[in-house]
GULUM-850401 format. One line per 3 residues: number of its first residue (from 1); their letters; for each residue x, y, z of C-alpha. Coordinates in Angstrom, 2 decimals, padded with zeros to 5 digits. Example, Ala and Ser with C-alpha at 12.3 -4.5 7.8 and 13.67 -1.06 7.14 Angstrom:
BEGIN
1	as	012.30:-004.50:007.80 | 013.67:-001.06:007.14
END
This chain:
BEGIN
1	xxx	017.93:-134.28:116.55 | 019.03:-136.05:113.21 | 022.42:-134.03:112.56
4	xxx	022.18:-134.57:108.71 | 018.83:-132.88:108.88 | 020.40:-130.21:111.14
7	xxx	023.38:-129.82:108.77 | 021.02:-129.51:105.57 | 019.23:-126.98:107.22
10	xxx	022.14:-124.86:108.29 | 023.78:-125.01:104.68 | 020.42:-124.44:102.89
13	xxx	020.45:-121.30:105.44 | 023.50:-119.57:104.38 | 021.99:-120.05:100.72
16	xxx	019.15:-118.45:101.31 | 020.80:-115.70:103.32 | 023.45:-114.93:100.72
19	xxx	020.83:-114.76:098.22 | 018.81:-112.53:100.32 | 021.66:-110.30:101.23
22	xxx	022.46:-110.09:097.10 | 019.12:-108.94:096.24 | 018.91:-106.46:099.06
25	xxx	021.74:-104.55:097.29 | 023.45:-103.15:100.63 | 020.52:-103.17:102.87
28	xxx	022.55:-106.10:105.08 | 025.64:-107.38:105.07 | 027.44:-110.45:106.05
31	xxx	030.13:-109.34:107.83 | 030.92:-112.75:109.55 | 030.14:-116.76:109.57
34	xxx	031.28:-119.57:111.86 | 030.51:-122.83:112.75 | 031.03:-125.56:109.95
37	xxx	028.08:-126.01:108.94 | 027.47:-122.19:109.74 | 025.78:-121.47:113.14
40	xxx	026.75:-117.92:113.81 | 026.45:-114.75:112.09 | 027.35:-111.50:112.49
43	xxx	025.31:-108.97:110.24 | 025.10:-105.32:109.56 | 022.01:-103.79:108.29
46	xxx	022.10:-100.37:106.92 | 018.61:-098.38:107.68 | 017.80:-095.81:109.37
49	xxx	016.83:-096.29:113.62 | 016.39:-095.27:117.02 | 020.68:-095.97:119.22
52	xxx	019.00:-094.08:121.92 | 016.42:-091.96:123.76 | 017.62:-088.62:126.16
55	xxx	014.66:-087.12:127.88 | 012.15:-087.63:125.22 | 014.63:-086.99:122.13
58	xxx	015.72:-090.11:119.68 | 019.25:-090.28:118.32 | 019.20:-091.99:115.06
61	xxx	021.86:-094.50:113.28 | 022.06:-095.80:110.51 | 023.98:-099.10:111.34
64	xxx	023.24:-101.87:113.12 | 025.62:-104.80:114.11 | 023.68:-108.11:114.93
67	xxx	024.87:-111.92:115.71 | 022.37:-114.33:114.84 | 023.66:-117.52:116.77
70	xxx	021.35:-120.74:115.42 | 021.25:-123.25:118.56 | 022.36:-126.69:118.76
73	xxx	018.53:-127.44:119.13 | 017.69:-125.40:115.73 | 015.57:-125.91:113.92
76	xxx	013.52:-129.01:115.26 | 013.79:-128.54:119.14 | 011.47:-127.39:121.96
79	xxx	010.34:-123.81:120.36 | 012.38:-122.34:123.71 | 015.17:-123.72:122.52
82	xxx	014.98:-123.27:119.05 | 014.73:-120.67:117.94 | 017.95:-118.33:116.81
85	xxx	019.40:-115.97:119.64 | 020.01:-112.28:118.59 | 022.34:-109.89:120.18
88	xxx	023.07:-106.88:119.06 | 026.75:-105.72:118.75 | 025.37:-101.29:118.15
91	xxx	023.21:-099.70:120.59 | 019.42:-100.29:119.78 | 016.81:-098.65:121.90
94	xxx	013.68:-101.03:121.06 | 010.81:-101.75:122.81 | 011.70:-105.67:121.95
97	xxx	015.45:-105.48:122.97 | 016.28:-105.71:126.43 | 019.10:-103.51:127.95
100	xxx	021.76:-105.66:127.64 | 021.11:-105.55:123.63 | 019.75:-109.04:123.56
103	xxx	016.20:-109.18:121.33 | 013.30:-110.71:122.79 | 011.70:-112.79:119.96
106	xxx	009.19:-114.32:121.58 | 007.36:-118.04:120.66 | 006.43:-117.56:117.26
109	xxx	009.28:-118.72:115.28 | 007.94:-121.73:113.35 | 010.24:-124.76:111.81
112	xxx	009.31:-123.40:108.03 | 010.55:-120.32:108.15 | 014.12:-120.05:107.49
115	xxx	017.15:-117.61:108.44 | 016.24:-115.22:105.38 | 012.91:-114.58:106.43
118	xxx	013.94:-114.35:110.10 | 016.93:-111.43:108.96 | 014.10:-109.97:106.78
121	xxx	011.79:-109.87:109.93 | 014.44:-108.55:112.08 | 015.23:-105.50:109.53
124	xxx	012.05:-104.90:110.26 | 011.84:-104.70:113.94 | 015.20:-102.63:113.65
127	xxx	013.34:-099.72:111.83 | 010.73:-099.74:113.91 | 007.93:-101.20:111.59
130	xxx	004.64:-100.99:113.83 | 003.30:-104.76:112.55 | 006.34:-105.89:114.69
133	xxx	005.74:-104.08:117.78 | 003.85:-105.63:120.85 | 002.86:-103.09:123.66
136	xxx	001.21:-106.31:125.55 | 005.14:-107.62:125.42 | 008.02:-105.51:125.58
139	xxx	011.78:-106.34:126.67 | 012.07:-102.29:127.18 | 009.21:-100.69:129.68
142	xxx	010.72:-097.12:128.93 | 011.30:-097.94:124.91 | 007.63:-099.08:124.67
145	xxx	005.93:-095.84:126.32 | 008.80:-093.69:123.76 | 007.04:-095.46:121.20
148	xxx	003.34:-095.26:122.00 | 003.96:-091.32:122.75 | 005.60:-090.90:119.31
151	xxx	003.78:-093.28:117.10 | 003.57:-090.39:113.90 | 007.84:-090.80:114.09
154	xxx	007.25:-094.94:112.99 | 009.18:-096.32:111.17 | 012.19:-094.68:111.18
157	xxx	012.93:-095.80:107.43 | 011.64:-096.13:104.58 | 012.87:-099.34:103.34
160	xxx	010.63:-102.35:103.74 | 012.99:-106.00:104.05 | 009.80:-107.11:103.81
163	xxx	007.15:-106.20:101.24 | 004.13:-105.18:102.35 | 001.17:-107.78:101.86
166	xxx	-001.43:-105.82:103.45 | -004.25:-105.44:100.63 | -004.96:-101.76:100.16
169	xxx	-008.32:-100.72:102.35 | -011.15:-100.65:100.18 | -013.54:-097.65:100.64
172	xxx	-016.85:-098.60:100.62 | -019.34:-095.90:099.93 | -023.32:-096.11:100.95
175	xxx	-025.51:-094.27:098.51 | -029.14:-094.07:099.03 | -031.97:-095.17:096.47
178	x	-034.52:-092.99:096.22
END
């Protein structure tokens, strides 16, 4: 990979993130960057979610420490090893995040979408928003089943990092001619 594309890519990141993390107004925080240009990040979003399940009962946090680590291969490698690795630094218990706190993203991270709309999607899977939840592929076998026996609990906050674009459902109502 072309390193001056690389390095463009990781500076126009941190940008975008610090812009992101400005409009949010305390939603996530940069708590730490590394790597020159910056490759690593460690991140703290404040919302409400799910540290842990004990026999059937959640205990909620409202912090979560996450390092976003952007491979050598990012953004223009083999989508396995492109895409950014996430670990999370708080206990998460997430049908997506294996036990050993490392998030399972899956293949659909696409070369156009940069680190602020990956953080924004990850906010998202941290509160438990159901449009990010796969039962056909979780990380956590025990987290997924908590999940689909306690749907009416999701998400556990409020805030949306990313605005709903879903067009309200239109109603359609039949009335008969006589």
């Amino acid at each position: 990979m072309n390193s001056e594309i690389r390095s463009a890519r990781l500076l126009q990141d941190r940008k975008r993130l610090e812009a992101l993390v400005e409009r949010l107004a305390g939603r996530i925080a940069i708590k730490e960057i590394s790597g020159n240009p910056p490759s690593r990040y460690l991140l703290a979003f404040k919302c409400r979610s799910i540290s842990v399940v004990r026999s059937g009962t959640p205990t909620f946090t409202d912090e979560h420490i996450v390092e976003v680590v952007l491979p050598e291969e990012y953004p223009l490698g083999r989508i396995g090893n492109a895409k950014p690795l996430v670990n999370f630094k708080t206990p998460i218990f997430h049908p997506h995040v294996f036990t050993n706190r490392t998030l399972c993203i899956g293949d659909k991270i696409r070369v156009t979408e940069f680190l602020d709309l990956f953080v924004q999607r990850l906010g998202e899977i941290i509160r438990f928003n159901p449009d990010y939840i796969n039962p056909a592929s979780p990380a956590n076998a025990e987290a997924i089943k908590w999940v689909q026996q306690n749907g009416k609990l999701l998400p556990t906050d409020p805030f949306e990092f990313i605005a709903s674009t879903r067009e309200p459902a239109t109603k359609i109502i039949w009335r008969d001619h006589q």
